[in-house]
C-alpha positions in Angstrom: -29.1 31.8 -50.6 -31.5 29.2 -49.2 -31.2 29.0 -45.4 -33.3 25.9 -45.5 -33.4 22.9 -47.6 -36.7 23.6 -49.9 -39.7 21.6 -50.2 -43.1 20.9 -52.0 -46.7 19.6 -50.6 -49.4 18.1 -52.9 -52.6 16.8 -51.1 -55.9 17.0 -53.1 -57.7 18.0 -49.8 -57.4 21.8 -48.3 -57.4 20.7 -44.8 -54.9 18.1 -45.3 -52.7 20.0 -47.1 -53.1 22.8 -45.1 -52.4 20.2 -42.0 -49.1 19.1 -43.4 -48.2 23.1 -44.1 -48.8 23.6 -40.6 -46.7 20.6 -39.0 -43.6 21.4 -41.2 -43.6 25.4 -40.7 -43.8 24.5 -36.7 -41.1 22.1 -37.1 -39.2 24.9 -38.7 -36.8 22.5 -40.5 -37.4 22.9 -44.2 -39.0 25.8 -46.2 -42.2 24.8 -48.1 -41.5 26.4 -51.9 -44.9 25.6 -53.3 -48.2 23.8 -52.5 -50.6 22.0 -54.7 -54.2 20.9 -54.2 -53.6 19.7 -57.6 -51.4 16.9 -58.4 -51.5 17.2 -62.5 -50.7 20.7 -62.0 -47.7 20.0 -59.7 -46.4 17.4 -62.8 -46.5 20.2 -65.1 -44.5 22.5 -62.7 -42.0 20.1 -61.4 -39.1 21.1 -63.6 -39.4 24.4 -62.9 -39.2 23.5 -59.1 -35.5 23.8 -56.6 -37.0 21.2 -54.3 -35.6 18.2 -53.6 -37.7 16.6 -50.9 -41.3 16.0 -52.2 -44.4 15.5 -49.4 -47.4 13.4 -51.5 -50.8 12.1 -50.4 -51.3 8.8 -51.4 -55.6 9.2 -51.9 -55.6 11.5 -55.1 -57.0 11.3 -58.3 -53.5 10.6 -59.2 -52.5 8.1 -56.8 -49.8 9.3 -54.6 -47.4 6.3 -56.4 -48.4 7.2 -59.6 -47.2 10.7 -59.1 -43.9 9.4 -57.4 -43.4 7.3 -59.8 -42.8 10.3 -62.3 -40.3 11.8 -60.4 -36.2 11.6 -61.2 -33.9 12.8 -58.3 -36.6 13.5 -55.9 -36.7 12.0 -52.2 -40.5 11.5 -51.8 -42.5 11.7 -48.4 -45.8 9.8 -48.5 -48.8 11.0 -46.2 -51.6 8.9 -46.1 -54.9 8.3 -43.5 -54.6 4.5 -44.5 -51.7 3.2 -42.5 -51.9 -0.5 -43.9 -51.0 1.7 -47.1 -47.6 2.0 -46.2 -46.2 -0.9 -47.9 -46.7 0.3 -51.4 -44.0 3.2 -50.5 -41.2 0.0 -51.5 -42.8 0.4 -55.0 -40.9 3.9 -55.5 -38.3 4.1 -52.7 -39.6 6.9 -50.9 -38.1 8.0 -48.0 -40.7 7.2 -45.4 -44.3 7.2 -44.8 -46.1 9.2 -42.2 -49.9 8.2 -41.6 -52.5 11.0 -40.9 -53.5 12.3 -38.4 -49.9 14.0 -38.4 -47.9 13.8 -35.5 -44.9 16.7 -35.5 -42.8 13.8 -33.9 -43.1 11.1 -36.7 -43.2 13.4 -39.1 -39.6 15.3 -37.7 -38.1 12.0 -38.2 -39.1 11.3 -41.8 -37.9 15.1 -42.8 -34.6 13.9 -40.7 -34.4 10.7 -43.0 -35.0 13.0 -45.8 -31.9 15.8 -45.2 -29.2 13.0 -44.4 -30.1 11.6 -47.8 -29.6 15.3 -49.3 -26.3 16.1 -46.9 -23.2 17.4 -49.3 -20.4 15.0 -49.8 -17.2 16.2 -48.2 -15.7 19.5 -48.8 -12.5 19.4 -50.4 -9.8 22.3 -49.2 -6.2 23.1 -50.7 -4.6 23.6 -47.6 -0.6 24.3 -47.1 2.1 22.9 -49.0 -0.7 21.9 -51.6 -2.1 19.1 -50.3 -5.5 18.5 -50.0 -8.3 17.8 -47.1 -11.8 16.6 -47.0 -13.8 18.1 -44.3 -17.2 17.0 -43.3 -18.9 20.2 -43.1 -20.9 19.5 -40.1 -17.9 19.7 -38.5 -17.5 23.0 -39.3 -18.2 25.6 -36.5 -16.9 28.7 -38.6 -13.9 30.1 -40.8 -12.8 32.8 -40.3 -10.2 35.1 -41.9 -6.7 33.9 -41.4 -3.5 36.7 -41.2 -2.9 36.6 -45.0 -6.7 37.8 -46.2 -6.6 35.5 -48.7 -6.1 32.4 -46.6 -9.2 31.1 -44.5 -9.5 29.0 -41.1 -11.5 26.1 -40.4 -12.5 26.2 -36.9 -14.1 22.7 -36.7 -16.2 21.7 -33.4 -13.5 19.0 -32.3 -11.1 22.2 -31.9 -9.4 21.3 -34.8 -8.7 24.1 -37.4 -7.6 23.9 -40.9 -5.9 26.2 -42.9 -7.6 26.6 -46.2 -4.8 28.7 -48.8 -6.0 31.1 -51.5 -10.2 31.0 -51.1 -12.5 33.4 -51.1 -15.6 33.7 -48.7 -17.6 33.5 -52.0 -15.9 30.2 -52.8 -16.5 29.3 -48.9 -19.7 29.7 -49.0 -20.7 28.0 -52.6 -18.7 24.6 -51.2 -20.7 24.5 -48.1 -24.7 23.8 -47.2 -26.7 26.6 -46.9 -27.0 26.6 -43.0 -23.5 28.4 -42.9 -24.1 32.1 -43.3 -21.6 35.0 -43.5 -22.1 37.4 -40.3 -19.6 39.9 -41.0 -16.7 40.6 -43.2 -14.7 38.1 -41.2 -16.5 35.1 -40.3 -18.9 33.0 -41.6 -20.5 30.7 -39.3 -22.7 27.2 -39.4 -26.0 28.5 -37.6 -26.7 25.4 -36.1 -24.2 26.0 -33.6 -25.3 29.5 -32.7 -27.7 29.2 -29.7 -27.0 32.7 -28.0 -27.3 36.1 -28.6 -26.2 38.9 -26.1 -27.5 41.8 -28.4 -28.4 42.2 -31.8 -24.5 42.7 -33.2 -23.4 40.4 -30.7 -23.7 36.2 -31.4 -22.4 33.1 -29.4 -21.4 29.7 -31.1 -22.2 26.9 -28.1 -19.3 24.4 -29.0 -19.3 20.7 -28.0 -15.9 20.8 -27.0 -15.3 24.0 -25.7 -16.1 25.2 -22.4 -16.5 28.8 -23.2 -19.3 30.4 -25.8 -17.4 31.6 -28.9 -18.7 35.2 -29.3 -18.9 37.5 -32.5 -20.3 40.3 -33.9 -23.4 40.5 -36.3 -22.9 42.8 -38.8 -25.9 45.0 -39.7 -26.0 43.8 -43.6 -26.4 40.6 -42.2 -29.0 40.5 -40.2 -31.9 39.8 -41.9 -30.7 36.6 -43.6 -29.3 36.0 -40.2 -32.5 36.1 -38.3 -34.9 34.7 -41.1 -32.7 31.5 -40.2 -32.6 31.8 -36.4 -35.7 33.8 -35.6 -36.0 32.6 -32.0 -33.0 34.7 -31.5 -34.7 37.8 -33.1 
């Protein structure tokens, strides 16, 4: 599993692509699955690529548009030194446009722009009596295993938890983005909300509207998926 939405760089000039590289590792928000200095290349490649979200210099041999413009289901970032550029960017419906020099603050806000667009719809769950309930799953805090094994709860962040009948983790985890992570036979939690770590089996889930740290442990098996997502933590 992906712990972070995947992405792809082309930029025709080494230090600008390696700029760009640099800017999205720090911002630590999407991982980079390939980079081209070669636009044709990246054409030739493209179906063979996961990514989604697509950063492109505009100044190429290829124009930047050109190469957008070849793209199906892709949400396209344009980069470009000539601001007054930006207006071509209408031509494709990119996403956004971020003018070089980079700035990590501009640029955080187009990848922003850029993950709301690629957000799942809402997660359907057969819950008792067989009815049925969509749950945003940014709402979701963590499930956890319910009394019956093969029941689930839905601890959401408003305190509100939903009883999911007859799912398995496996099925959990294939509804839901790939920030939520199993951390033990038990749980699986949405990472985002994880912000404290008393040792290395021990987490803490920082809830909005709860007044205490939800604590749980980190199972060994789980660890390095675990901290390759939250490596501050490490």
């Amino acid at each position: 599993m992906k712990n972070k939405p995947l992405c792809v760089i082309v930029d025709d000039e080494e230090m600008g692509l390696a700029n760009l590289r640099s800017s999205i590792e720090e911002l630590n928000l999407l991982e980079i699955e390939s980079a081209y200095l070669d636009p044709d290349k990246f054409l030739v490649e493209i179906d063979q690529l996961e990514s989604k979200i697509i950063f492109l210099d505009m100044e190429m041999p290829i124009s930047g548009i050109e190469v957008a413009s070849k793209l199906k289901d892709k949400l396209v970032i344009f980069v470009s030194g000539y601001e007054e550029r930006g207006y071509q960017t209408f031509e494709v419906n990119a996403i956004d446009f971020v003018p070089k020099p980079i700035r990590n603050s501009r640029l955080k806000v187009a990848i922003h722009k850029a993950l709301t667009a690629i957000v799942p719809k809402m997660v359907v769950l057969k819950t008792q009596d067989a009815k049925r309930e969509e749950v945003d799953p940014a709402l979701i805090a963590f499930v956890k295993t319910a009394d019956d094994s093969r029941d689930k709860k839905i601890h959401l962040s408003n305190g509100k938890v939903i009883l999911a009948k007859n799912i398995k983790f496996d099925k959990v985890l294939a509804l839901l983005p790939s920030y939520f992570l199993q951390v033990n036979p038990q749980y699986v939690v949405n990472v985002n909300f994880v912000n404290k770590r008393l040792d290395n089996d021990t987490i803490g889930l920082d809830l909005p509207n709860n007044s205490e740290v939800v604590y749980m442990t980190l199972g060994k098996s789980y660890q390095k998926a675990f901290f390759s997502h939250k490596p501050q933590l490490k």
